[in-house]
N, C-alpha and C positions, 0 to 999 in steps of 0.2 A: 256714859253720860258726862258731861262739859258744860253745865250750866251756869250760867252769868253770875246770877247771886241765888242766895238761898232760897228767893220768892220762886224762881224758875224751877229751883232743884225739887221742892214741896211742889208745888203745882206738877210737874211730870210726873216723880214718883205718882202722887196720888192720881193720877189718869191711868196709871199700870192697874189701878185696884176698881177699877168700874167695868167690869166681865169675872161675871160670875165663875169661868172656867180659869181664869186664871187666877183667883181665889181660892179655888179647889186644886190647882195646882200647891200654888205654895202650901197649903196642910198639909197636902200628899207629901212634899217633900219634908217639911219637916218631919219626920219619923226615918228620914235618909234617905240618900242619894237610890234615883230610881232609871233606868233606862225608859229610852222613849215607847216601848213597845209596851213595856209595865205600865205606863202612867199610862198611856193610851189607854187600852185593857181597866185598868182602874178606876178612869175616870167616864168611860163610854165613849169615848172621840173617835175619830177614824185623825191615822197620824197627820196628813196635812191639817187636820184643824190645828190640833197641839202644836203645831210646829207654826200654827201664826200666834199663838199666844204665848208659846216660849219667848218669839222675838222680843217685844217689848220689853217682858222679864232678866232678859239679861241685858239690854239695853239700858236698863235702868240699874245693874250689877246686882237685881234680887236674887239671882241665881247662875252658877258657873257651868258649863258644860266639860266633859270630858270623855275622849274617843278611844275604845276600846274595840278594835280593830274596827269592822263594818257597822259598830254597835255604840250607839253616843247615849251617855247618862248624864243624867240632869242631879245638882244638890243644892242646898242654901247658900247661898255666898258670904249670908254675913244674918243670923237669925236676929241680932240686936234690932234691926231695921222690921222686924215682924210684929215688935213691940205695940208699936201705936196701932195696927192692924188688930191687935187681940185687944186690947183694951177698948176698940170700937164695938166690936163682936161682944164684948162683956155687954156692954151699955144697951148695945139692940137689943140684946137675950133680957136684961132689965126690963126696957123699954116696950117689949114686943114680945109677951112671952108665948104666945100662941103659935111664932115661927116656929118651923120645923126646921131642922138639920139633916142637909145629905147628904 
C-alpha cells in the first residue's frame, strides 16, 4: 500500500475490515501463523475464496505470507495495527450484547 496521505491510508485499511471473512481471518491469525489449508479448514472456506480475501490483507501489510515448499503460511504482519479493530469489537459487544460470536 502507497497511499497519498493518511485520509487515503484510514480509508483503505478500513475497506480491508467490511467482510466478515476476512475479520475471522485476522483472529485466526492472531494466535499465529497458520497455513492456507489450516485456515481454510478453520474457517469453513473452500481455498480459492481465502485466497481472494487474503489479497486485500496483505495489500494492505495486515498480514505477511511465507512459502514453505508447495505450502504458503499466512501470520500478522504488524498486530499493533489490530488495535483499533478490537477496541471496535469491544464497543459492539457493549453496544449490542445479544450478538453472537463465531
Amino acid at each position: 500500500m502507497a497511499p497519498e496521505d493518511l485520509d487515503d491510508a484510514h480509508a483503505t485499511l478500513c475497506k480491508v475490515f467490511t467482510h466478515p471473512t476476512r475479520i475471522r481471518i485476522l483472529l485466526a491469525l492472531e494466535d499465529g501463523p497458520l497455513c492456507v489449508q489450516e485456515l481454510a479448514d478453520l474457517l469453513g472456506v473452500r481455498q480459492p475464496t481465502l485466497s481472494q480475501h487474503l489479497a486485500p490483507l496483505r495489500s494492505v501489510e495486515l498480514v505477511r505470507s511465507q512459502r514453505k515448499g508447495r505450502t504458503v503460511c499466512y501470520r500478522l504482519a504488524n498486530r499493533r495495527m489490530l488495535r483499533p479493530f478490537h477496541l471496535m469489537r469491544r464497543e459492539l459487544r457493549r453496544q449490542y450484547p445479544h450478538l453472537r460470536e463465531d
